[in-house]
Short mmCIF file of the C-alpha atoms (twelve columns), coordinates in Angstrom:
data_MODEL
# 
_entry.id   MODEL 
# 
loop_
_atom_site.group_PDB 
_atom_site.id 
_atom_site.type_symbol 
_atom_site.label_atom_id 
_atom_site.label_alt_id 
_atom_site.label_comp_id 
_atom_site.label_asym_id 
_atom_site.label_seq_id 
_atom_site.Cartn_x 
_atom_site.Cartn_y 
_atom_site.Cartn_z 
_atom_site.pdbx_PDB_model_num 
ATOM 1  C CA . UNK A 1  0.000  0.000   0.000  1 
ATOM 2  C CA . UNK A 2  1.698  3.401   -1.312 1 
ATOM 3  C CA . UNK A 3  -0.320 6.780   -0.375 1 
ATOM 4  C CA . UNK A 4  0.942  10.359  -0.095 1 
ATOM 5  C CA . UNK A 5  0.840  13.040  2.741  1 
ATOM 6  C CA . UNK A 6  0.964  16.839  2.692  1 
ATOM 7  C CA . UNK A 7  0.839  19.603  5.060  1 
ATOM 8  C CA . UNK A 8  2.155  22.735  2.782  1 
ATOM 9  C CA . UNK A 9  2.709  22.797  -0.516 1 
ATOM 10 C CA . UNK A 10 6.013  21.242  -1.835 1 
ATOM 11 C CA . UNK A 11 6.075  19.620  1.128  1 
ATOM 12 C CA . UNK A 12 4.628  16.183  0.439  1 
ATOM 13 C CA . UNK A 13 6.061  12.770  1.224  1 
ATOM 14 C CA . UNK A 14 5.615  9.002   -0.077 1 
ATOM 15 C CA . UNK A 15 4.848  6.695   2.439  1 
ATOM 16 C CA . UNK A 16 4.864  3.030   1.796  1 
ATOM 17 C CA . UNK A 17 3.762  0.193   3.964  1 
ATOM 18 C CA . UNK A 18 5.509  -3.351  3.661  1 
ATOM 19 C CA . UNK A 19 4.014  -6.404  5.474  1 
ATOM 20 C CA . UNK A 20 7.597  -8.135  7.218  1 
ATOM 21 C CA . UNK A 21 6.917  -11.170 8.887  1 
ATOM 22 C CA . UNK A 22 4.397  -10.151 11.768 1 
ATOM 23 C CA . UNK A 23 5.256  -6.493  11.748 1 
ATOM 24 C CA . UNK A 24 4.732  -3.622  9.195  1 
ATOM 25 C CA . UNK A 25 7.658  -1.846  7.755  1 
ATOM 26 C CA . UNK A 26 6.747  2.069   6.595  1 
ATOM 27 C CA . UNK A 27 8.840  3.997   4.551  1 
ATOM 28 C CA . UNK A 28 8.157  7.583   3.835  1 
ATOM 29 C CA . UNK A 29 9.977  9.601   1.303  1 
ATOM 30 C CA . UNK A 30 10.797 13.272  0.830  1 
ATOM 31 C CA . UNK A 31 9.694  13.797  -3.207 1 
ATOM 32 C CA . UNK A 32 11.849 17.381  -3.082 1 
ATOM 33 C CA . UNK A 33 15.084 15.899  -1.378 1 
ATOM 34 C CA . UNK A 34 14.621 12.388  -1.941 1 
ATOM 35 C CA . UNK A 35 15.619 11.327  1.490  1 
ATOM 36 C CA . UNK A 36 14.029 8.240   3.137  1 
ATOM 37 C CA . UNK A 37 13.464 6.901   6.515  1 
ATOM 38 C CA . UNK A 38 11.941 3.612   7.500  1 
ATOM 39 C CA . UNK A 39 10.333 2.281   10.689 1 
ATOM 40 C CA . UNK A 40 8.280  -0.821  12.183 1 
ATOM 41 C CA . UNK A 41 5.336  -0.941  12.964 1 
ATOM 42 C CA . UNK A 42 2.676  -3.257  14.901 1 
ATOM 43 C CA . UNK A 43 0.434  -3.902  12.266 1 
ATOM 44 C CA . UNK A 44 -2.510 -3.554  14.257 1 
ATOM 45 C CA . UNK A 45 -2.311 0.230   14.560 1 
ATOM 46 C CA . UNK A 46 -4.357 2.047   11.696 1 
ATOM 47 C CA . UNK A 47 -2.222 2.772   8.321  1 
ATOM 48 C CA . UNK A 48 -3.219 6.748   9.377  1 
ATOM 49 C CA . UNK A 49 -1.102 7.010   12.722 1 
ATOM 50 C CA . UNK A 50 1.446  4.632   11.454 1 
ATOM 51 C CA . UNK A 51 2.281  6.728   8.641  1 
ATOM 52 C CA . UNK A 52 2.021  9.919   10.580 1 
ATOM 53 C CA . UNK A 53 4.610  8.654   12.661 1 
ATOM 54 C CA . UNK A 54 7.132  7.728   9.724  1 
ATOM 55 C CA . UNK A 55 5.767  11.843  8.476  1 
ATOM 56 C CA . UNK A 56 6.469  12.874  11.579 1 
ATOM 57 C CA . UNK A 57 10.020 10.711  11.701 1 
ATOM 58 C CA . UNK A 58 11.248 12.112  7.975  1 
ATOM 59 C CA . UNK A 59 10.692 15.959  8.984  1 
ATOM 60 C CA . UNK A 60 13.181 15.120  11.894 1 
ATOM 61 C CA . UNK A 61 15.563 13.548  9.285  1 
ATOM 62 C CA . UNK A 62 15.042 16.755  7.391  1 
ATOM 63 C CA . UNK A 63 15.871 19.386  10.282 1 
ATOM 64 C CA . UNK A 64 18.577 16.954  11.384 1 
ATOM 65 C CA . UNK A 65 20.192 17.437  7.609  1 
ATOM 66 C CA . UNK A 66 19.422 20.857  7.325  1 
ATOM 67 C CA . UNK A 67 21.239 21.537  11.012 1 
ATOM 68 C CA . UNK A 68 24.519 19.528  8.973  1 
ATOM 69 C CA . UNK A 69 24.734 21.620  6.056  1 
# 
């Protein structure tokens, strides 16, 4: 299952959600920068907070390389 997420414009992410075993992998990707982050998931949470969370995860990945540069 691949959906997208917003909040402002050009700042939209992929997030993709990966059945693993008994778990849920979720990737979410920057479509400006291209960066990626992945996390597990228990796959009985909703798809909603589980990709808000890997959101929420990439936009710390993106301060964290904007701090570096």
């Amino acid at each position: 299952m691949t959906g997208t997420q917003s909040g402002k414009p050009g700042d939209e992410a992929i997030v993709e959600f990966i059945r693993v075993g008994s778990m849920l992998k979720v990737v979410a990707v920057d479509t400006v920068t291209g960066l990626e982050v992945s996390m597990i998931g228990d796959p009985r949470r909703s798809s909603q907070e589980l990709g808000r969370l890997a959101v929420q995860k990439l936009r710390y990945a993106l301060a964290k390389q904007k701090q570096g540069a």
